[in-house]
N, C-alpha and C positions, 0 to 999 in steps of 0.2 A: 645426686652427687655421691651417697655413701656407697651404694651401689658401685659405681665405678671407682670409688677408692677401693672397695674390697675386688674388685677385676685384675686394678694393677696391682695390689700386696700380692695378690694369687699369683698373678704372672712372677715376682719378683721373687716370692719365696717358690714357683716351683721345679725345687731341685727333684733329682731323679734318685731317690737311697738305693733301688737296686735296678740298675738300668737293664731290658732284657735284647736277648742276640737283633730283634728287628731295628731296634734303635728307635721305637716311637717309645710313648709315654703313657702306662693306662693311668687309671684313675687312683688302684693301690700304691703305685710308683711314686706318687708324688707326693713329698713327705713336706715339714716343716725344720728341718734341719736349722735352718739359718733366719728364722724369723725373729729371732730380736732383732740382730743385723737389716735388716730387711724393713725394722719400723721406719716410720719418715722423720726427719733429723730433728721436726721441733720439739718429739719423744723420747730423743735420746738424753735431755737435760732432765726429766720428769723423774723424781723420787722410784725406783724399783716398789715401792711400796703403795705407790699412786697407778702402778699398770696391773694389768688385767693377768696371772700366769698360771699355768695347768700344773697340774699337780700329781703324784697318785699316792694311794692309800697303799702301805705297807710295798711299798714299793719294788723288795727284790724275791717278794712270794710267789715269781714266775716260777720258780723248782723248789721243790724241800725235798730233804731225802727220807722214804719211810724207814728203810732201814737203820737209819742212825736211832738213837736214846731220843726219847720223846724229852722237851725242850723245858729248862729248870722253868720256863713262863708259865707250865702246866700244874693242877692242883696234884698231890699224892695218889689220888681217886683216879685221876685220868692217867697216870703214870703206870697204875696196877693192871688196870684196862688194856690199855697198851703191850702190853706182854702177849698178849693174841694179836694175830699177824693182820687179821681184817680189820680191825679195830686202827692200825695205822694205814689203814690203804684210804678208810672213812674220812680220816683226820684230815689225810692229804689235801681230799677233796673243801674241805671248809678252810685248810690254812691257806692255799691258793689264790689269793688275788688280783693277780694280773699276768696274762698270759703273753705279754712282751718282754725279750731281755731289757737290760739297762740302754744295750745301744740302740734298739728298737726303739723303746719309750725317747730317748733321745733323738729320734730322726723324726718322730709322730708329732713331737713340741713339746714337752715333759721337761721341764725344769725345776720343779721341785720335787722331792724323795723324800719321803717317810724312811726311816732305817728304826732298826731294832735289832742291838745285837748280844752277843752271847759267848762263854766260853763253851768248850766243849769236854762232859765228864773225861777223863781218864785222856786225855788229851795231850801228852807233856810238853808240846812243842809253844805252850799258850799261844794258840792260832784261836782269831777271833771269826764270829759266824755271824751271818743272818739268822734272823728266829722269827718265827710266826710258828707255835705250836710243835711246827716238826725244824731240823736246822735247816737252813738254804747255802748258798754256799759258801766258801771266806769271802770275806769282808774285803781282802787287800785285790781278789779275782775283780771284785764290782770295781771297787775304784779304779783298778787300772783301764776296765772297761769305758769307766768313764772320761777318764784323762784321755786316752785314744783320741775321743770324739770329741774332746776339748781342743785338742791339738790340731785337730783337722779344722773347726768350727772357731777359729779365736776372738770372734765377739758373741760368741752364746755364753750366758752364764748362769751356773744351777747353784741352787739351794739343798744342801746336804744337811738334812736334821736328826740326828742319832739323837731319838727319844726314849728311849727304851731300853737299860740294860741290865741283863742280867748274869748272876753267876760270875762277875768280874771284880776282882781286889785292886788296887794301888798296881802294881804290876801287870794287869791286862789293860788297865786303861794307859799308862805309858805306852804299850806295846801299840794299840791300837793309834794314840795320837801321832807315834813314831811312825806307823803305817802310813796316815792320813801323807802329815809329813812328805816321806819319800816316793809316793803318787803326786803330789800335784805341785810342789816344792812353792814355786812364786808366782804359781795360779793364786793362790790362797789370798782371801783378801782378808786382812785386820781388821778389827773392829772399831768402830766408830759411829759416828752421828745417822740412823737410819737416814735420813732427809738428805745426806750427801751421797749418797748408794744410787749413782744414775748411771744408765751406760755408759755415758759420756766419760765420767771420772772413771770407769771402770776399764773401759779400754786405755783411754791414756795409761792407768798404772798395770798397762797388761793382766791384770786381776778378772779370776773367772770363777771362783771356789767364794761359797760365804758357810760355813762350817757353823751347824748351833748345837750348842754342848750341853745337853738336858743333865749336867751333873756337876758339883760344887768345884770338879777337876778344872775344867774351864777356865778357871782362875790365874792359871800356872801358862796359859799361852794366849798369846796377844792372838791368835788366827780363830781363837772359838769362842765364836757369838753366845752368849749365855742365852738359854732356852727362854727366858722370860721375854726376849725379842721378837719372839716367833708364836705368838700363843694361837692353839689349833683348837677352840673349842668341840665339844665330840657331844651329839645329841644322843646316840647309844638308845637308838627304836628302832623298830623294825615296818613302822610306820611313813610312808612317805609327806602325810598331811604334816606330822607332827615336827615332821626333819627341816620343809621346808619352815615351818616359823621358827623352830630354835636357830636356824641361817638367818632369818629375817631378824628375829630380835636380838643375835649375837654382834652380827654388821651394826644395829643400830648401838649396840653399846662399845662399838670399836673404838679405840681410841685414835684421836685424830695424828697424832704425830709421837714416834720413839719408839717402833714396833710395825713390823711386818704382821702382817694376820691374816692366817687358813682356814679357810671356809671346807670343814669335810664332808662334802657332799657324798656320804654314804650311809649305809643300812648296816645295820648291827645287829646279827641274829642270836634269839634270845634259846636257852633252852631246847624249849618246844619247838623252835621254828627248827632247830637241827634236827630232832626228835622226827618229827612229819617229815623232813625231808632228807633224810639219812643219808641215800643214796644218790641223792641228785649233787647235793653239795651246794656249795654257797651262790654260784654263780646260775645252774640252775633252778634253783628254790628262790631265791631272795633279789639279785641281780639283774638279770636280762629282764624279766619282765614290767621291774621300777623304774631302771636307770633311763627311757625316753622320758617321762614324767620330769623327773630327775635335772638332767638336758633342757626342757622347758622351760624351767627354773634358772637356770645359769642363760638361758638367752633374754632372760626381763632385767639382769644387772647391767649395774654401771661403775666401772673399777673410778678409782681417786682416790680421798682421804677421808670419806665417811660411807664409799663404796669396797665394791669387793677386789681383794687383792689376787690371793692364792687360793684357787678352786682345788680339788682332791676329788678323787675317782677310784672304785673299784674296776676293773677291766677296762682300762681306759679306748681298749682298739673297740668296744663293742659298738659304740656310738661314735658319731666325730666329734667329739671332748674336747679332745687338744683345739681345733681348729676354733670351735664354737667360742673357745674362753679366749683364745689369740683374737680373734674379732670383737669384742667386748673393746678393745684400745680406740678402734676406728671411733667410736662413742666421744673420742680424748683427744678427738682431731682439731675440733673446734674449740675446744679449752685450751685456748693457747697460755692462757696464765693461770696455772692448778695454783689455790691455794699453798700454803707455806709457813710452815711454824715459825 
């Protein structure tokens, strides 16, 4: 029987993201676009916090520019370094984590996003950036990118969590909530009771944005989720043995209700492991060869309220990720009544 439930979700979610002149369908064509939509109705009352949802790691490090100021996130030592032009081509390669745009990762089943952002030195215009080592692009380019696909998609709903900022005073951080602001206006959902955050409530109030505000600003607007909502434990090895127990033993200390929680299924390279592998870069050296192991891992879970919620990925296209963790719900077919704080 789960077998043919996952037949029909397939059929139901597969839409065509870039349809080509024959009019058939291949295999890369058919994306996950509309797969919350697409869950079966007695999942749409279930806590967002009780389903299964794909994630990625550093989300908009599909481009960084080498050319720009190497990013206030970096020590002095690597900022000197820097000043040789090979020295930023290297970087490139290790700040890179995902080689989908926003809208891509959005049509693959990418609903939550890592952000981390930044001002930019000698910048007067206080335009806010993506950062991962080198800058990526403005901030207000993503979000519009992603309102697009909000607007096309109006029961899909992502998780935006700006955890990381840097080089920003009182006055970039207004700039940027004013950005958020006038991208997604009354997408944006308030904050409130994690356990009432179902789709259900969330289409009825048109609401597609949950904004988490890793900084004390938060405070000053009802639409941004305080970071302690969303807590993303980070095992930081380069080990895959060790990654999957700190996953195992983190889930087992998750708390069962008042918080969403990210499971980062990734590798953290140390040092040496850039050192050894200089040239190859992150996704060569560290990634493609862990992330089926990795994969394996995310197909023995079971999302709920003592299971796993939000998975994260480095190179989410390399494996089928998205698809793998969207399937983990079919598991939540048969629990028609999930616990409930």
């Amino acid at each position: 029987m789960l077998a043919v439930r996952k037949v029909r979700r397939k059929l139901r979610m597969g839409t065509i993201c870039s349809p080509n002149p024959s009019g058939t369908k291949t295999s890369s064509e058919v994306c996950n676009a509309d797969w919350m939509a697409s869950l079966p109705p007695h999942l749409h009352n279930v806590p967002l916090s009780n389903l299964a949802i794909p994630g990625s790691h550093d989300s908009f490090s599909y481009w960084v520019d080498e050319k720009s100021p190497v990013g206030p996130d970096q020590t002095a030592a690597i900022k000197r370094l820097a000043r040789i032009s090979l020295v930023k081509k290297l970087m490139k390669k290790w700040s890179v984590t995902q080689n989908l745009t926003f809208r891509e990762q959005l049509e693959a089943g990418i609903r939550y996003f890592d952000l981390r952002v930044s001002s930019k030195p000698g910048d007067a215009d206080q335009e806010i950036y993506f950062i991962h080592g080198l800058f990526g692009i403005k901030v207000w380019d993503g979000l519009m990118e992603i309102d697009s696909f909000l607007t096309q998609h109006p029961q899909e709903i992502v998780f935006l969590d700006f955890n990381h900022f840097y080089a920003m005073d009182e006055a970039h951080h207004k700039r940027l909530v004013l950005r958020i602001q006038e991208a997604f206006g009354n997408k944006l959902c308030s904050t409130c009771s994690v356990e009432s955050m179902t789709l259900r409530a969330l289409w009825e109030k048109k609401c597609q944005v949950l904004i988490f505000y890793h900084c004390p600003f938060y405070k000053q607007y009802p639409f941004l989720w305080p970071g302690k909502k969303i807590p993303a434990p980070w095992a930081n090895t380069t080990s895959v043995r060790k990654l999957i127990l700190f996953l195992e033993t983190t889930l087992s200390e998750r708390a069962p209700c008042g918080s969403f929680h990210v499971s980062q299924a990734i590798l953290t390279p140390r040092v040496k492991t850039i050192a050894r592998g200089l040239v190859g870069g992150l996704k060569n050296t560290l990634v493609h060869r862990n992330l089926p192991a990795i994969l394996d891992w995310v197909k023995t879970q079971k999302p709920g309220t003592t299971g796993v919620n939000i998975i994260t990925s480095d190179f989410v296209d390399l494996v089928d990720f998205a698809t793998t963790v969207i399937e983990l719900n079919d598991l939540l077919q048969e629990d028609r009544a999930l616990a409930k704080c």
